[in-house]
N, C-alpha and C positions, 0 to 999 in steps of 0.2 A: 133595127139591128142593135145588139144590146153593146152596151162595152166591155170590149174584152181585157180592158185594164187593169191591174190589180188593183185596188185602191189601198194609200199608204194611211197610215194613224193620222190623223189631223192634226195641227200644234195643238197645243193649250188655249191658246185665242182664240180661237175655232170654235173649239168646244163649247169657250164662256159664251160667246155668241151665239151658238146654237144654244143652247139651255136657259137664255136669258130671252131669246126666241120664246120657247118654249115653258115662261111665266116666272122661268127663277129670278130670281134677284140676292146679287150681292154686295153687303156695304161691311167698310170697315168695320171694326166694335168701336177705336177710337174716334172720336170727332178727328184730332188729328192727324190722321191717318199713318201713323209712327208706328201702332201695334203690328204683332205680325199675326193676329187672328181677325177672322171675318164672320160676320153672322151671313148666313145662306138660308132663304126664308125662298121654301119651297111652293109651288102653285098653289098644294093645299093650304098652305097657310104657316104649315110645320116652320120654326127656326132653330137651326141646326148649328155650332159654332165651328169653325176649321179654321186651321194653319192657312195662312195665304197662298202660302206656294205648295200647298198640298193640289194634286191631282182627287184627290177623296171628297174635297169640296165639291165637284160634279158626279153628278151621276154617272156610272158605267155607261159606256154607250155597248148595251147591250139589246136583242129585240127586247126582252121584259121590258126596257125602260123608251125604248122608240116607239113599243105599238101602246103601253099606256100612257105617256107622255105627249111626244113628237108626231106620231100620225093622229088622234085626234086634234091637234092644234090645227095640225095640215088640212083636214077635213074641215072645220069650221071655216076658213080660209078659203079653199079652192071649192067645196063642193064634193055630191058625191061622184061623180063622171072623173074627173080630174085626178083628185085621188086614184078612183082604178086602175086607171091608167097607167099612175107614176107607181102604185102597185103591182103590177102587173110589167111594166119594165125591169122593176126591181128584180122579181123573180125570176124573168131570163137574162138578166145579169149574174146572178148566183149562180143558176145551171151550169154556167160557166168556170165552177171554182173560186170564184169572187167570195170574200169574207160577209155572209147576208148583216152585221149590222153596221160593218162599215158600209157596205154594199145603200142600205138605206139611208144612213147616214148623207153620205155623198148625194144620194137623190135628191136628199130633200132641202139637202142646206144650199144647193142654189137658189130656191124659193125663200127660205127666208131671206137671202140677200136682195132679190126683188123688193121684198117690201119695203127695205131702207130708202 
């Protein structure tokens, strides 16, 4: 049965956790960590500088950035069955009016808290 909940924006830690899940990684520029910029060195390799408290530091959690990001991590992970599955839920969660990338979002970031 899918849920019929609307699902809210996630905080900011959420986010960082899901996308650091999903190969980013973020470190100060300073040693001391006193600056307010960060280098963001993306799964490709890419490093990208941002504002600390900038939300621009992470990726949109948009489908573009879930189904080329976040569901293939997910697949390496779980498999192809598993994935379909949590695929396949997703999308009768949406039928339902559900926002499809918070919709995914929320699916799949249970699963990365598993793995901690």
């Amino acid at each position: 049965m899918p849920n019929l909940e609307k699902k809210s924006q996630p905080p900011k830690s959420e986010i960082r956790e899901f996308w650091e899940w999903c190969g980013f990684k973020y470190e100060d520029c300073y040693p001391d960590g006193k600056g307010n910029w960060m280098n963001v060195t993306r799964p490709d390799g890419k490093v990208e500088c941002h504002l600390k408290l900038s939300l621009r530091s992470f990726p949109p959690i948009d489908l573009n950035n879930l189904f080329k990001i976040a569901v293939p991590k997910l697949h390496t992970k779980l498999g192809d069955k598993p994935t379909f599955d949590l695929l396949v839920g997703w999308v009768e969660d949406i039928i339902y009016d559900n926002d499809p990338a918070l919709s995914l979002f929320w699916a799949v970031y249970p699963i990365l808290k598993e793995e901690k």
